[in-house]
N, C-alpha and C positions, 0 to 999 in steps of 0.2 A: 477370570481365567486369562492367562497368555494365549496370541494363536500365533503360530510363526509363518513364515513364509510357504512354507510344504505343506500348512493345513488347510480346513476349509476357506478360510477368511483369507483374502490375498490382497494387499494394498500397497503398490507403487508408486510415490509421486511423479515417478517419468513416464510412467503407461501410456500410449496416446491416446487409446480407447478408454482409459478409466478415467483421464482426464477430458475427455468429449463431454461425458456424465457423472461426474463421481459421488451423485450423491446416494445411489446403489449400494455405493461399497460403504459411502461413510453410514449409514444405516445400519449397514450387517455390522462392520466394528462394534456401533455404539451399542448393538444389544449382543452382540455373539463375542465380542473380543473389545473390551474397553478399554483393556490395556495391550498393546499390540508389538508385536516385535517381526521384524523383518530383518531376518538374517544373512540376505543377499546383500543389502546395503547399510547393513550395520545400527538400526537407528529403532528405537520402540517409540509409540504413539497412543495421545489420548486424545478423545473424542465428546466425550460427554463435558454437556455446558460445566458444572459443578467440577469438576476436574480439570479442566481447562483453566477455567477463571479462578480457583487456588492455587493453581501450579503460575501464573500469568504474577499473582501477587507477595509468591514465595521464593523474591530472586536470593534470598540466600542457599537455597536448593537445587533451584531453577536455572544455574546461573546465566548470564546472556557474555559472560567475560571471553568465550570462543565463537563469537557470533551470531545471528539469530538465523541465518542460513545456514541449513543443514551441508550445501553443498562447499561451504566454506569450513565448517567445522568438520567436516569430513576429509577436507586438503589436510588440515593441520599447517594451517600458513601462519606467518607473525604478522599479526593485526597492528595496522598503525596506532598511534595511541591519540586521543582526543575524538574517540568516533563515540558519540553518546550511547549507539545504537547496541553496541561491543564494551560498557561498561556498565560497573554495579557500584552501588555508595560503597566508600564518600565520592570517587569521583566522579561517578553520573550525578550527586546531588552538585557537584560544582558547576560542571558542564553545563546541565540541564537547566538553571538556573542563568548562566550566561546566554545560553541560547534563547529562554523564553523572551528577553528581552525585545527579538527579531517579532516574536507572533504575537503582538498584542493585540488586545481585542480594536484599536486604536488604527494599528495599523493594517488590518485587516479590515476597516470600516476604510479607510484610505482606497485601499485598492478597487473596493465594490466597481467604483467609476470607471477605470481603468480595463478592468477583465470586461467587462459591459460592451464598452467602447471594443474593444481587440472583437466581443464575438461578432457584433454586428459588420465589422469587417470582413469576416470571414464569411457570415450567411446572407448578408444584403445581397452580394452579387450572385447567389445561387437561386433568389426569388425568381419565379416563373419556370424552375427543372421541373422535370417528370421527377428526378429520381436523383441521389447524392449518396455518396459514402461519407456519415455521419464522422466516421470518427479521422479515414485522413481528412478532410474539409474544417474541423474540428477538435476533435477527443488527440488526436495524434499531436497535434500543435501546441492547443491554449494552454497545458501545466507549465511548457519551458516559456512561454511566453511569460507568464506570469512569477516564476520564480526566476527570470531574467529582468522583470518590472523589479523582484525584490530587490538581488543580487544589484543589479547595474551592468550586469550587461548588455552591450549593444547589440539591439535587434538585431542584426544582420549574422549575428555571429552567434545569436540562441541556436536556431536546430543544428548546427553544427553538433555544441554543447549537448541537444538532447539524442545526438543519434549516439555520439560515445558512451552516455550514459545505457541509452536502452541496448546495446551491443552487449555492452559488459553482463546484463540479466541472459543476453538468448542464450537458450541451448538449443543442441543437435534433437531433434524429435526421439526422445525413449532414451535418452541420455542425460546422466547429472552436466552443469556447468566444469567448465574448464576452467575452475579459478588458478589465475594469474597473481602470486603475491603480490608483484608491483603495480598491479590494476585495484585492489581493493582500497577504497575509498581514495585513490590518486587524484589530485589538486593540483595538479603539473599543467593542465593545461589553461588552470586560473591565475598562472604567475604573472601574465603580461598585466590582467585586468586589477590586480592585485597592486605591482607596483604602480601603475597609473592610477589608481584611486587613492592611494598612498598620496599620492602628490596631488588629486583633484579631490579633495573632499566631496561630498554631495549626502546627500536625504535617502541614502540606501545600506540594506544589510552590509554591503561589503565594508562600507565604511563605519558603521558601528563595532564591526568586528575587528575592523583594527584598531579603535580607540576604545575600546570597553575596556574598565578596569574590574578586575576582580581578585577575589583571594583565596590563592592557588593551594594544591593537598599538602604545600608546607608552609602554610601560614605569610608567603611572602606574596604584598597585592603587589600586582604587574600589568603588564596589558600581554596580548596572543602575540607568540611569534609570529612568524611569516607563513613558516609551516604548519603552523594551529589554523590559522586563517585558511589556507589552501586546503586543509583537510576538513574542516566545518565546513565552507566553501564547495568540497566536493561531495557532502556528504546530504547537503540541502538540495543541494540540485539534481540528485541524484533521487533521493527519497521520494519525493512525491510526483515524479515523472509518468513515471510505467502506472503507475496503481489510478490519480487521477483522470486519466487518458482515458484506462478503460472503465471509469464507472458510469462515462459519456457513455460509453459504445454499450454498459447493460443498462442506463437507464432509456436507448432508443428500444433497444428490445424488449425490455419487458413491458416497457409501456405501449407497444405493439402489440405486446400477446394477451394485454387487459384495457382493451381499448374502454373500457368504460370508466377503469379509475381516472386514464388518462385524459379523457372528456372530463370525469371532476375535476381532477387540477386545472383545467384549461380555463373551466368555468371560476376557480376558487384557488388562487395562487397561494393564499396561504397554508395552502394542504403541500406545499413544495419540500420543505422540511421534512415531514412528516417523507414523504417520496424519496425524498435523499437516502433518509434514514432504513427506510424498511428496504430498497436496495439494496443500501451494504452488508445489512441481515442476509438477506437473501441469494442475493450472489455478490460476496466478495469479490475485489479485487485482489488480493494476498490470500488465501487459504489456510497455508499455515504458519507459525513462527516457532524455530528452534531454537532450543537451550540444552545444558549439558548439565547431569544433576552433579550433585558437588558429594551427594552419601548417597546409599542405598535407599532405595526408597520403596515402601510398600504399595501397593493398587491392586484389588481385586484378586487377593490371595496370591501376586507373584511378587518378584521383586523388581526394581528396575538398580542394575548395580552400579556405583557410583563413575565417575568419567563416561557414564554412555548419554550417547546425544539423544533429546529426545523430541517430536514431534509435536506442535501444540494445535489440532487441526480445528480452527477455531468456522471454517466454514462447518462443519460438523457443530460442533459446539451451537452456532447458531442455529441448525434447523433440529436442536435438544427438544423430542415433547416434553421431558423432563421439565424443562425450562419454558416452552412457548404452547398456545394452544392454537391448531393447525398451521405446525412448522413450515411445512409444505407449500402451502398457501401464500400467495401473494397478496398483502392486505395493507393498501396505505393509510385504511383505519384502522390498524392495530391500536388497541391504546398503551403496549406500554412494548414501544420500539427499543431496547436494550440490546446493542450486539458488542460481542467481541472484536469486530474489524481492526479498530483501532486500537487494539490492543485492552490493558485492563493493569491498574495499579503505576509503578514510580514510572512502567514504559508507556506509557498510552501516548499514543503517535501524538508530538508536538503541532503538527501540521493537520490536524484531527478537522478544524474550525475553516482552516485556508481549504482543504479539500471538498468539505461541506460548500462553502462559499462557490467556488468554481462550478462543481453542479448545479445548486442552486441556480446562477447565472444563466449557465449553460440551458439549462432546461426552462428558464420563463424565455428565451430567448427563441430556442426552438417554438415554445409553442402558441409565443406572438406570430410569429410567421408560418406558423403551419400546427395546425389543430390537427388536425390528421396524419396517420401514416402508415404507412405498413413496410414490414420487413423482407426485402429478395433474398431469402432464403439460398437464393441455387449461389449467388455468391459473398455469404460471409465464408469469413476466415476466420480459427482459432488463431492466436497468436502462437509461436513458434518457445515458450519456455517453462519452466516448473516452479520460479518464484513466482510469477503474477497470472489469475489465469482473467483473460479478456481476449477481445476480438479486434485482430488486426485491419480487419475490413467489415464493417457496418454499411451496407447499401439500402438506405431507406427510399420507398414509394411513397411521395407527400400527395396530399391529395386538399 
């Protein structure tokens, strides 16, 4: 059955209090309303694993060609063109394909050294505190850091890069985003870095990206304009900024609220994977991603009609009993860690491996240095938006 907004089942992704806890509501969805429509702000949503992860695999249905933010496909703005994230084959199989180039497993084994070195910079000098906020000391930093390792930009001029980026996600609290057309996916402010590597070659994304050749949706091989570049460019440094930042800031929490898993991985770093993994199950960083169906489409005896955007709330999706046995539950023994976060089918987050990687780090690093910890409560912070949910202030007690 549909529930709409005036019925029992009510779900806002701008709620403040529904997003405090929203796994209340996605509960009652998945069994009282699984396929959901919210008439206040235009948009139906599905919730169950099985549903999610067909609708995730069927972008001809699904489409992602109006962006995967609801709050963009709600503006009705004209999307630049070369954003991976905002197309469907052939040209996401072109794109996609040019981009994978940047995440090899290659280069990704490059960097390990590198993210290493940056964190013990960051926590050496905090050895001997009572007490630190994990994630600005850390989680808020290392992603621009490290997509500024890929990129080439100069350290001095990353957070810069990363606060425009994370600007552009905030919203007003109980408020959709104020998208800006000429703000989505904007590369303006990588022109300088852009023509200077033009002329300085080096061993980094930028500069791949502007000699890569490939062969474009009319059969003509080329290399990337200027503007390709600036908008790949803005679209990489943009992506895994907000999202990795805070899987620091839940994997200090919840590995505070299960101090005994956390004692295992201390004792057995190889269970860290595994830790990664049942996190992003468990508390995503993104919640959910939007598409717009291309036909009518059936769910649970209603219709969803074609052009309506629709919800894919894949933090739901992961805590599916359907799908998992005690969803609920925090368990880095799971044996068979399967989530939606990063997506599922031709979109599955390219930066899927770099994000792993960064916790990963993150977390044998923390707990070289401190085995112990607990959470001050009186002051974390929700972050202030409705794409990404995480915590703008992590105050960990080490002990």
């Amino acid at each position: 059955m549909s529930v709409t907004s005036d019925a029992g089942v009510y779900f806002d992704p701008y709620d403040v209090d529904i997003n405090a806890d929203p796994y209340p509501a996605y509960a009652r969805l998945r069994e009282e309303a699984p396929l959901y429509h919210n008439e206040r702000y235009g948009f139906w949503a599905l919730t169950r694993h099985e549903d999610v992860q067909k609708a995730l695999l069927d972008w001809q249905t699904f489409t992602s060609t109006r962006s995967d933010i609801l709050d963009i496909i709600k503006a009705d703005v004209e999307l630049p063109p070369g954003v991976i994230l905002f197309e469907d084959p052939p040209l996401h199989t072109i794109h996609r394909k040019l981009m994978s180039r940047v995440f090899t497993p290659r280069r990704m084994a490059e960097l390990e050294d590198q993210v290493r070195r940056y964190c013990a910079r960051c926590l050496d000098p905090l050895i001997g505190s009572r007490e630190f906020d994990v994630v600005a000391e850390l989680g808020a930093m290392m992603p621009m850091r490290v997509i500024g390792m890929l990129l080439g930009i100069p350290e001095q001029d990353q957070m810069a890069v990363r606060n425009r980026t994370d600007a552009n996600l905030r919203t007003e609290p109980g408020m959709p985003m104020d998208v800006k057309e000429d703000e989505v996916a904007n590369g303006d402010m990588f022109s300088e870095y852009v023509e200077w590597r033009a002329e300085h070659p080096s061993d980094d994304l930028m500069t791949q990206l502007l000699n890569a050749e490939f062969e474009d949706e009319t059969g003509q091989v080329r290399t990337l304009t200027r503007q390709e570049v600036l908008t790949y460019t803005a679209v990489i440094a943009g992506a895994g900024n907000e999202t990795t930042g805070r899987l620091i800031g839940w994997l200090a929490k919840v590995l505070a609220e299960h101090p005994d898993q956390r004692r295992a991985v201390a004792a057995d770093r190889s269970l860290i994977p595994n830790v990664i993994d049942e996190t992003l199950r468990f508390e995503p960083t993104g919640h959910s991603v939007a598409r717009c169906v291309t036909r009518d489409v059936d769910y649970h005896g209603d219709t969803i009609p074609a052009g309506s955007p629709v919800l894919l709330i894949v933090a739901a999706a992961n805590r599916d009993p359907r799908r998992f046995d005690r969803p609920d539950v925090y368990d880095i023994f799971r044996p068979d860690i399967q989530h939606l976060t990063f997506g599922h089918g031709l979109h599955h987050c390219l930066g899927a491996n770099l994000a792993r990687l960064e916790g990963r780090v993150a977390l044998d690093e923390l707990l070289q240095r401190w085995p112990e910890w607990d959470v001050a409560y009186d002051r974390i912070e929700l972050a202030p938006t409705s794409t990404v949910r995480g915590w703008q202030a992590m105050p960990i007690v080490v002990g």
